[in-house]
N, C-alpha and C positions, 0 to 999 in steps of 0.2 A: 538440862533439868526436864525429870520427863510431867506432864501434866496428871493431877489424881485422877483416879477414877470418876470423883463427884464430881470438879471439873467438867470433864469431859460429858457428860450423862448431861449437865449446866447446859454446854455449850452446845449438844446436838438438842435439848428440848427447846433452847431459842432460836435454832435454827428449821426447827422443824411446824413452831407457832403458828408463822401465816397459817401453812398448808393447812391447819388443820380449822382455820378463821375462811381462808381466801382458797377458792377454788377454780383454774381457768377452766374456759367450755369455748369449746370450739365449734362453731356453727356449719351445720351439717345441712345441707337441700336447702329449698327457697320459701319455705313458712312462715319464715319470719322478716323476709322483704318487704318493705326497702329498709326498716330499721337496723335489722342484722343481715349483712349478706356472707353466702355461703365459704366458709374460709376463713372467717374472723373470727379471731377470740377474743372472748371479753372474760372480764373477774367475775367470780358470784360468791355471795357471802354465803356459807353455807348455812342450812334452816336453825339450826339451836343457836343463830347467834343473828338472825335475818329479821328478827321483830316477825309483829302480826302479819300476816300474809294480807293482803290490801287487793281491792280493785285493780285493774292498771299498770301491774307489776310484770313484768317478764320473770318466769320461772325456770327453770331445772328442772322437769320429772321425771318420776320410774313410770311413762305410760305402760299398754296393755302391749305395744310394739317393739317397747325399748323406751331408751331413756333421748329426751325430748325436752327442744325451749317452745313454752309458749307463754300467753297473754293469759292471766289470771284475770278473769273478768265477772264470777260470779262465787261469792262466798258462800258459808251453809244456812240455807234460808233462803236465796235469790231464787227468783223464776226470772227465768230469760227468754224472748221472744224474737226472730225477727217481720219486722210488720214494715209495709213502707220504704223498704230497701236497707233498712236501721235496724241497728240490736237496738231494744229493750230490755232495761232492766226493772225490776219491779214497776211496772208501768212508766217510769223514764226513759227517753230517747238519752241514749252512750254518746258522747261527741266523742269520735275515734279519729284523731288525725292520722294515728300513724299505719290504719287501717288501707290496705292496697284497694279490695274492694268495697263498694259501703255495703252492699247487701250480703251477710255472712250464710245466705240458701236458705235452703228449704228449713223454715219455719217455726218449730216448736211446738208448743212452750217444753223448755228445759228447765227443769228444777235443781239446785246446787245439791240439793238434800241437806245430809251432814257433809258434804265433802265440797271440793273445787270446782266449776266450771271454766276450763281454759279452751282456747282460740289462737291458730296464727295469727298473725296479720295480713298476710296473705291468702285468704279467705280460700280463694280456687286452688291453690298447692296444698293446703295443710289435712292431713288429717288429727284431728282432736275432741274435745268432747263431745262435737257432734254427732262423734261414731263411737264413744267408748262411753259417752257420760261422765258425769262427775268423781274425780279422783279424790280419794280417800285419805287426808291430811300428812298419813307417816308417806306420801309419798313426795309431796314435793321436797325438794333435794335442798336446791339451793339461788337465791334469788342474786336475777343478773343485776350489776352496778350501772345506771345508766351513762 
């Protein structure tokens, strides 16, 4: 008995569901140490199904480099600052555990604008919005499951 056509059309759209919910990302260089290390893949929900983009979150983007995880750490509206070896965000000292180094450089103030302020966590490997600035909402991709 051979299967219908609707069937079948049925059976590859539930098979094809995750992918289009659940996305893996394979961790590329050391930006995101010790949290993510190079070689690991983790899931990420992708962005039209990932909720509000949040403080704190590890992301998925289309940087100005290529496509890139980092740490969402400042929304549109945030000025971020480092003063005292510490990020700043709107005059709040960040408690960053999973930050490798505490002082994320040379200084600021960076403003989110409309868009993202993201950060490796490995402050001295990463290059991120400290060199590109705030990205622009349609780009973050898809947020990693921790």
């Amino acid at each position: 008995m051979t299967p219908s056509p609707r069937r079948l059309a049925l059976a590859l759209a539930l098979a094809l569901t995750p992918m289009a919910v659940l996305h893996p990302v394979r961790i590329v260089g050391r930006s995101m140490q010790p949290c993510l290390r190079p070689g690991s893949v983790r899931l990420a929900l992708r962005a039209w199904c990932a909720g509000t983009p949040a403080p704190g979150q590890v992301w998925l983007v289309q940087a100005p480099g290529g496509v890139a995880v980092k740490r969402l750490l400042g929304i549109p509206g945030d000025r971020l600052e480092a003063r005292a070896g510490a990020l700043w965000r709107n005059g709040r000292r960040l408690a960053e555990p999973y930050a490798v180094s505490g002082d994320p450089g040379p200084g600021g103030p960076w403003f989110a604008g409309s868009g993202y302020f993201l950060l490796g966590d490995n402050r001295d490997e990463s290059r991120d919005s400290r060199a590109w600035g705030p990205l622009p909402p349609g780009t973050l991709l898809a947020r990693c499951i921790p």
